[in-house]
KEKE-3310 file (N, C-alpha, C; in steps of 0.2 Angstrom, whole numbers, plus 5000, padded with zeros to 4 digits):
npx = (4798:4788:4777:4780:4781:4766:4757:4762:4758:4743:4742:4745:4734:4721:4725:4723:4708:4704:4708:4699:4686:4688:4688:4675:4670:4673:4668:4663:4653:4637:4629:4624:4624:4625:4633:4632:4619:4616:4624:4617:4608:4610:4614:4602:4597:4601:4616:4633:4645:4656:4664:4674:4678:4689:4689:4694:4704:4711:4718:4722:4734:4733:4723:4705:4692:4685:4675:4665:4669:4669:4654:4649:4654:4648:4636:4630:4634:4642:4654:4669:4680:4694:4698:4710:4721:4727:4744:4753:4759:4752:4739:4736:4734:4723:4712:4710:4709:4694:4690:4688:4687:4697:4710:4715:4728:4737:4746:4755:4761:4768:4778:4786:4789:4794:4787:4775:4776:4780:4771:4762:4768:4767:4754:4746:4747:4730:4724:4724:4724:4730:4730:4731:4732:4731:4735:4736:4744:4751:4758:4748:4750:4743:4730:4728:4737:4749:4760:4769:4785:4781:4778:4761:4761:4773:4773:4766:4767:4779:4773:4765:4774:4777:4767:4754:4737:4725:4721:4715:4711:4711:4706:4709:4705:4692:4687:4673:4666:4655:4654:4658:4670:4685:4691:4700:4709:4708:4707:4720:4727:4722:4724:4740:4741:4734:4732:4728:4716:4705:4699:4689:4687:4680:4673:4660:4643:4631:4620:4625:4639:4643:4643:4648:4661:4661:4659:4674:4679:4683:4685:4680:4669:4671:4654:4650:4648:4636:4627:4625:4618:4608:4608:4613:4603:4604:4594:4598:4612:4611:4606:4614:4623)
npy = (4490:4482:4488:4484:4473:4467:4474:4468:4455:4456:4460:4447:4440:4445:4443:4429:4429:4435:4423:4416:4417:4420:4405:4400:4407:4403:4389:4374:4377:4374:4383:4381:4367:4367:4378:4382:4386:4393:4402:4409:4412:4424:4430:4430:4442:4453:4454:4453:4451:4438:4432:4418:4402:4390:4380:4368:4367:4377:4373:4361:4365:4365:4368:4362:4360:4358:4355:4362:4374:4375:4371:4386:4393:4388:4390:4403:4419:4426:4437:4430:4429:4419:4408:4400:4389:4390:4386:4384:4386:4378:4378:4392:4393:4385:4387:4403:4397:4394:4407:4412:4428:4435:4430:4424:4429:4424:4415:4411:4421:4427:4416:4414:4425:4431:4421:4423:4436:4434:4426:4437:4445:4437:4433:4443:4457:4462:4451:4444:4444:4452:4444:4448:4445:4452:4456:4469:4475:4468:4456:4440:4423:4406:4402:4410:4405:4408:4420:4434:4445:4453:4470:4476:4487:4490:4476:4476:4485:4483:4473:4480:4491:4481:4480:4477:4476:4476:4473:4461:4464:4458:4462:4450:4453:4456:4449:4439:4443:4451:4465:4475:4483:4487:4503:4512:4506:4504:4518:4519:4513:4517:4531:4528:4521:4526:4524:4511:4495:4493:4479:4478:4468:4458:4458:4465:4472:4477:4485:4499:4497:4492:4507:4516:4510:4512:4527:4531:4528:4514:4500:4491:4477:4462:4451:4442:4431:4440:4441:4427:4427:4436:4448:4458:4461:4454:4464:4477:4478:4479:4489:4501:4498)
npz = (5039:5043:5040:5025:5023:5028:5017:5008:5013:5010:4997:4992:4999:4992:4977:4979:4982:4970:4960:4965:4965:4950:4947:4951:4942:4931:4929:4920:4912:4900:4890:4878:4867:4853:4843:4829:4830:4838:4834:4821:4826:4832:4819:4814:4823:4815:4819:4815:4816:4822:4837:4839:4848:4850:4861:4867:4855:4863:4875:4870:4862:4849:4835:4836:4832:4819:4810:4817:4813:4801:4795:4804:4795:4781:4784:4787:4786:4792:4799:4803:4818:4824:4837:4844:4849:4838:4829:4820:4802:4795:4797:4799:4788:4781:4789:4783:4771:4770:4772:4785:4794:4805:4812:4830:4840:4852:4865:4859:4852:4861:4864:4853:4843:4831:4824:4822:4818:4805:4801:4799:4789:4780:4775:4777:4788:4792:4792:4807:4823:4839:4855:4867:4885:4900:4918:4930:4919:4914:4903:4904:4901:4890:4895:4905:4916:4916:4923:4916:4913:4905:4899:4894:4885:4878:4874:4864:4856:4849:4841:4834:4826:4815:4809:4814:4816:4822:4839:4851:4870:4886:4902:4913:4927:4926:4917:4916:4928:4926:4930:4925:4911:4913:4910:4909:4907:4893:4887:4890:4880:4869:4868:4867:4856:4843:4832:4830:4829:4842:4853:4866:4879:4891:4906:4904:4909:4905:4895:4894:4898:4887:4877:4884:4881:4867:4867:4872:4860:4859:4847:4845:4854:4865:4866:4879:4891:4897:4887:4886:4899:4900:4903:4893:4876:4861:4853:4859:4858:4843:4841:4848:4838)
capx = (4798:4781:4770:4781:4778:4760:4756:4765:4751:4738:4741:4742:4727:4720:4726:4720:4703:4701:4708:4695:4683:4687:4688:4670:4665:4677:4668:4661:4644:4637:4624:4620:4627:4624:4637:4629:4612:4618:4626:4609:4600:4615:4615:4596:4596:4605:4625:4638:4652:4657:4670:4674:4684:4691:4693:4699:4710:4717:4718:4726:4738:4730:4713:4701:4683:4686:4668:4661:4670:4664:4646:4648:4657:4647:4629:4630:4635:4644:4660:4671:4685:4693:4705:4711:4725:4732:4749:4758:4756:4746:4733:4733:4730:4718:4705:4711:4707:4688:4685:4689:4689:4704:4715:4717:4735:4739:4751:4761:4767:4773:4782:4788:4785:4797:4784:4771:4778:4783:4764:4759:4771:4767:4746:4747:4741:4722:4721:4727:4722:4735:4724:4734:4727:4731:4731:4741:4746:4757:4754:4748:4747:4742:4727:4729:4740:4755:4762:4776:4784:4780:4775:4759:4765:4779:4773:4757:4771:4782:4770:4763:4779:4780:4762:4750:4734:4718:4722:4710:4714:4705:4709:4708:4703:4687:4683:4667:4661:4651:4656:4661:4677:4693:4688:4706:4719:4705:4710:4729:4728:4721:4730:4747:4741:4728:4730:4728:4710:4708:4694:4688:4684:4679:4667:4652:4640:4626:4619:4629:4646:4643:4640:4654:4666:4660:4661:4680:4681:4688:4683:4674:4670:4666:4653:4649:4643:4633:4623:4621:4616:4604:4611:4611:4600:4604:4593:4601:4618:4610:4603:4620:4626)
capy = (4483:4479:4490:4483:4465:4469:4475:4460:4449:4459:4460:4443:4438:4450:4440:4422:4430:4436:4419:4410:4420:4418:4399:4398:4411:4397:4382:4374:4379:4376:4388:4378:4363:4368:4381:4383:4386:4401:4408:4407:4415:4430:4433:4434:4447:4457:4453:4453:4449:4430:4428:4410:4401:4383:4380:4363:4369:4382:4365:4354:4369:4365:4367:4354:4360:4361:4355:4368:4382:4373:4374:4389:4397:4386:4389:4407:4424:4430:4437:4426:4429:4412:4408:4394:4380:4389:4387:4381:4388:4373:4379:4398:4393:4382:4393:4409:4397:4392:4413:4416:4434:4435:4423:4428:4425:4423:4412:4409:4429:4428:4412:4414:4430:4429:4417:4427:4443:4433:4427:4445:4449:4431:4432:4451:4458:4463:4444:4442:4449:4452:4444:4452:4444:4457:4457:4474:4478:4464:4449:4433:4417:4399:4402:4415:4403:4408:4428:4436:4451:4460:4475:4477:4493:4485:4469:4478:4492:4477:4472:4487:4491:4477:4481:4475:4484:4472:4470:4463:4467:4457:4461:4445:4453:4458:4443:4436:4446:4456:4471:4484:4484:4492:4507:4515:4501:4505:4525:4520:4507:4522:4534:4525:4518:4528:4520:4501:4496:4490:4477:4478:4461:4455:4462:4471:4469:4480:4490:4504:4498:4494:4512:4520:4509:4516:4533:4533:4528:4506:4499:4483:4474:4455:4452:4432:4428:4445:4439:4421:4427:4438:4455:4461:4459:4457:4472:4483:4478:4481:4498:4502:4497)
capz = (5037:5044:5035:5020:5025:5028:5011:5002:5015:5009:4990:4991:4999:4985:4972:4982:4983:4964:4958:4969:4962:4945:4946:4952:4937:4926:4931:4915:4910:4892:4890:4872:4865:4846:4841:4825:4830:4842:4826:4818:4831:4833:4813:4812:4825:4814:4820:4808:4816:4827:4838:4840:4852:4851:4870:4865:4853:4868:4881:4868:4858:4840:4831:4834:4831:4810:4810:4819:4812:4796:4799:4803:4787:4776:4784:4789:4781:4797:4797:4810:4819:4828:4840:4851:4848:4833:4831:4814:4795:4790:4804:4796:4779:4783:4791:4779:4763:4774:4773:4791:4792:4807:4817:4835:4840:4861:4868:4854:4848:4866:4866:4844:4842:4827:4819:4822:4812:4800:4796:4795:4781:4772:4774:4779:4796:4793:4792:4812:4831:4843:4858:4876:4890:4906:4925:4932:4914:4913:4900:4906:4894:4894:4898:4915:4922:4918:4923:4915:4914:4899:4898:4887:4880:4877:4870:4858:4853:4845:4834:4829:4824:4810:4806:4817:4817:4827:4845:4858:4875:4891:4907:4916:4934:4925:4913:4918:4933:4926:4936:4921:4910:4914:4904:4912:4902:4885:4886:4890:4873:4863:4866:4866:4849:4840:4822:4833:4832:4850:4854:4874:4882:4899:4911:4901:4913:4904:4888:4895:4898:4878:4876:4888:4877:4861:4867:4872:4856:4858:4841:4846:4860:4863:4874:4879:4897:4899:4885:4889:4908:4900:4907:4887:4873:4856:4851:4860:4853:4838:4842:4850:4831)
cpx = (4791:4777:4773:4777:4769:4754:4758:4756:4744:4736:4741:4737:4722:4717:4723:4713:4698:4702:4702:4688:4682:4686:4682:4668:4667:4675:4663:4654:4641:4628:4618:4625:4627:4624:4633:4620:4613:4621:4621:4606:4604:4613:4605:4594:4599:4615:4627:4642:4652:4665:4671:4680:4685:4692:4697:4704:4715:4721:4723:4732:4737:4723:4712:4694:4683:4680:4665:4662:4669:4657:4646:4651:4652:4637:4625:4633:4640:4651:4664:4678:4687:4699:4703:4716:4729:4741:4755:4754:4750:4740:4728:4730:4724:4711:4706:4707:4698:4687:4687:4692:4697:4703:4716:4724:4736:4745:4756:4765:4769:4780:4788:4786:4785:4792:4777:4770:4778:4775:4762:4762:4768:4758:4744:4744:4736:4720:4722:4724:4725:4728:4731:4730:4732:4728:4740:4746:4752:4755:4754:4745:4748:4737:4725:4733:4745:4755:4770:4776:4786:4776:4770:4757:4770:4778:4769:4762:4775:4782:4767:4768:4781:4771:4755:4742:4725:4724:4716:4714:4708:4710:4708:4705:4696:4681:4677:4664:4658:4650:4660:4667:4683:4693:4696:4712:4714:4708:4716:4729:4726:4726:4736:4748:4732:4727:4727:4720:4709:4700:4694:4684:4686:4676:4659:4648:4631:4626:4626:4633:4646:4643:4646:4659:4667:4661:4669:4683:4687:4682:4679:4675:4666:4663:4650:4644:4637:4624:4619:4615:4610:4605:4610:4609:4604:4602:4594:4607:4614:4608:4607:4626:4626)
cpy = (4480:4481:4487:4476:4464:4470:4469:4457:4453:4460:4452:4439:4441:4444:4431:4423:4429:4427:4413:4410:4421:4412:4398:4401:4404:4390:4381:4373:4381:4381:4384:4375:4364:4374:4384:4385:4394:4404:4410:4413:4422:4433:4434:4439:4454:4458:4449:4449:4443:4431:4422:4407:4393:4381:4373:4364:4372:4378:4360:4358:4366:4364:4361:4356:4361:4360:4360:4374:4381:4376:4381:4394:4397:4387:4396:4411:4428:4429:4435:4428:4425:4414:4402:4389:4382:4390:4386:4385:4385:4376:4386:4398:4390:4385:4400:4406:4396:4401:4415:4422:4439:4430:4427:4421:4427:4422:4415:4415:4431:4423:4413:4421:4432:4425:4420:4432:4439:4430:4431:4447:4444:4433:4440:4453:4462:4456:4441:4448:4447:4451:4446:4451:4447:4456:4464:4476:4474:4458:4444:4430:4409:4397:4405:4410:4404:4416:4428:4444:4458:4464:4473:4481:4490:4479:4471:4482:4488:4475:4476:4487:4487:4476:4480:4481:4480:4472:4470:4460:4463:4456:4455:4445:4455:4454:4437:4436:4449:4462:4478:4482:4488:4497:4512:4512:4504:4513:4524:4519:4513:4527:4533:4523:4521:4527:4514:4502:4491:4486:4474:4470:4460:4463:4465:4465:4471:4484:4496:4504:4496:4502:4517:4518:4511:4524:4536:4529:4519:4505:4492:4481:4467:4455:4443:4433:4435:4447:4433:4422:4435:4446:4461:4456:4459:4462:4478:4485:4480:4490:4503:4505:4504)
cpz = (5038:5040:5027:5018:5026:5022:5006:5004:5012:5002:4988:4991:4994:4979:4975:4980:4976:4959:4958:4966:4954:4940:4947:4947:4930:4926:4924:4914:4903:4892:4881:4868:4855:4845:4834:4822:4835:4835:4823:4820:4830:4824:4811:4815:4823:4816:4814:4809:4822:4829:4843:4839:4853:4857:4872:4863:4858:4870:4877:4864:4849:4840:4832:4833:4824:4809:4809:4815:4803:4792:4797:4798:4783:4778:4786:4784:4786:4797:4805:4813:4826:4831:4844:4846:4841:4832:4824:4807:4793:4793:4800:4789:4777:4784:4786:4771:4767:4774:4780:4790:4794:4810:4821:4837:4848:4861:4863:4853:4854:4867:4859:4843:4835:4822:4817:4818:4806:4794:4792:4789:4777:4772:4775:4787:4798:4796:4801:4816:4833:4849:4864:4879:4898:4912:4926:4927:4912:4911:4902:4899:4897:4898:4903:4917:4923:4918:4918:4915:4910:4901:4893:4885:4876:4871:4864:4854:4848:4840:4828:4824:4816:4807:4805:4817:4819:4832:4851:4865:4880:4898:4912:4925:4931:4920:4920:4924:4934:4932:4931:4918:4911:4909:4905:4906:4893:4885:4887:4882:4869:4862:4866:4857:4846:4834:4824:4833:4836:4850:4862:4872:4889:4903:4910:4905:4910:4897:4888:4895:4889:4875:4877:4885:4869:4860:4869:4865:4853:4851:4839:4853:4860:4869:4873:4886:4899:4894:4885:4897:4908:4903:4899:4881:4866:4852:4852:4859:4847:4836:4846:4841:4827)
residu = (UNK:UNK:UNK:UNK:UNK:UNK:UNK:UNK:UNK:UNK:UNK:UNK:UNK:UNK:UNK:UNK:UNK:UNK:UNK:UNK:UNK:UNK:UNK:UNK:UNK:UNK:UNK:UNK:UNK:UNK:UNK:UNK:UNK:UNK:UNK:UNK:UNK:UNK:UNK:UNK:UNK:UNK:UNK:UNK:UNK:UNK:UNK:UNK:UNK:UNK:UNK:UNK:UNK:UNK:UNK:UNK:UNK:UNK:UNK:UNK:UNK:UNK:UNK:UNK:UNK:UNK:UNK:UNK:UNK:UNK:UNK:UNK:UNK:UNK:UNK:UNK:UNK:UNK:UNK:UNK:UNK:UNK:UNK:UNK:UNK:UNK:UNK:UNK:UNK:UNK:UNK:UNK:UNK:UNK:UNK:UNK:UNK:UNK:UNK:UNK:UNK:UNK:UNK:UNK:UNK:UNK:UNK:UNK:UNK:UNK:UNK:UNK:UNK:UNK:UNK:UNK:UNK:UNK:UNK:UNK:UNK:UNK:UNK:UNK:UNK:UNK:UNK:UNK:UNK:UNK:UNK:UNK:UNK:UNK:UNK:UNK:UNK:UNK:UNK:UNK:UNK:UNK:UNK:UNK:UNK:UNK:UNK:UNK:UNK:UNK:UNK:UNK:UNK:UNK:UNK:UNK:UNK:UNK:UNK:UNK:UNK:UNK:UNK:UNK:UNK:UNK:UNK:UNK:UNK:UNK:UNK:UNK:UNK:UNK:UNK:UNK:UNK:UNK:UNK:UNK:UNK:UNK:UNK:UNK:UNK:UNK:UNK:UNK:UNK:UNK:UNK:UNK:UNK:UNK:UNK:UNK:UNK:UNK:UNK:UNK:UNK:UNK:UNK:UNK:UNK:UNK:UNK:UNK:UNK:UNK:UNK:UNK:UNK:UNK:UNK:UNK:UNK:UNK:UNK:UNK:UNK:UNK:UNK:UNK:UNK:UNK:UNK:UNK:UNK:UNK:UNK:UNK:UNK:UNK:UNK:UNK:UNK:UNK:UNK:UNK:UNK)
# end
């Protein structure tokens, strides 16, 4: 009973530690107040593809940057794929008739999943990315703050199932600590689904972990603070490419 009780206090503090840890990585830091001026700079260096995050939208549960993602449609050649705060038809059509390449979908295909499916049959499911955000293989949503206790086997199997086929995966112990990604959950997600094509996010800390995730064969990966914080260069994603 001790060493049981012992183990609890100690995955606890664990879970205290990482949270503490991810709140100080979480603390808001704009790296560059003109969204469409980064796009710019990313597509002259050769990148193709933008993935672009309403964080308002998430915060408020509906798109709010229609501007921005505007701009960037209308002044750019780069192929986008958005997410944050989407939630209603009106929402999907909207950025689908604007050219957005895919819609990343969260919270919602947990809480509606039902409405969810039922896009992909009406707008098809190339147009959508199953976003699963993971700690100990079990889906949290709501932005990390809520756990629950799906499977994401289970939950990714689901969709497939009705003809899903983008999912990105971010393990939430590994987003923005530049300390490497969970290269363990990307060979579960393959091999449990080898038709799914799987986009790695959180942790690339270097050219390499772009490299090492190319070689087990995940089929994208977004990288954000490892290029703001200077860690990876645009030419070498390019020369990864």
């Amino acid at each position: 009973m001790y060493r049981q009780e012992l183990d609890q206090i100690l995955q606890q503090r664990e879970k205290i530690k990482l949270q503490e840890r991810q709140r100080e990585q979480q603390e808001k830091k704009v790296y560059n107040e003109n969204a469409l001026e980064v796009a710019k700079e990313f597509e002259a260096h050769g990148i193709t593809r933008l993935h672009l995050v309403d964080l308002d939208g998430a915060k408020k549960g509906k798109v709010v940057n229609w501007k921005v993602i505007e701009d960037i449609h209308g002044k750019t050649s780069l192929k986008v794929d958005f997410g944050g705060g989407v939630k209603t038809a009106d929402e999907v059509e909207r950025l689908l008739e604007l050219d957005i390449n895919q819609i990343n979908i969260g919270s919602m295909a947990v809480k509606d999943p039902d409405t969810f499916i039922s896009w992909m049959q009406k707008y098809h499911p190339e147009n959508f990315i199953l976003s699963a955000d993971v700690r100990d293989e079990k889906i949290m949503i709501n932005g990390w703050q809520d756990h629950t206790e799906l499977d994401l086997y289970e939950f990714v199997g689901k969709f497939v199932k009705e003809g899903l086929t983008y999912l990105t995966c971010t393990d939430i112990s590994t987003d923005g600590m530049l300390q490497g990604p969970n290269f363990g959950l990307y060979k579960k997600l393959k091999k449990r689904f080898p038709d799914l094509k799987i986009i790695a996010s959180g942790g690339v800390s270097n050219i390499d972990d772009v490299k090492e995730l190319k070689y087990i064969k995940v089929d994208g990966v977004i990288i954000g603070k490892a290029y703001y914080e200077g860690k990876v260069t645009l030419k070498e994603l390019k020369d990864v490419d």
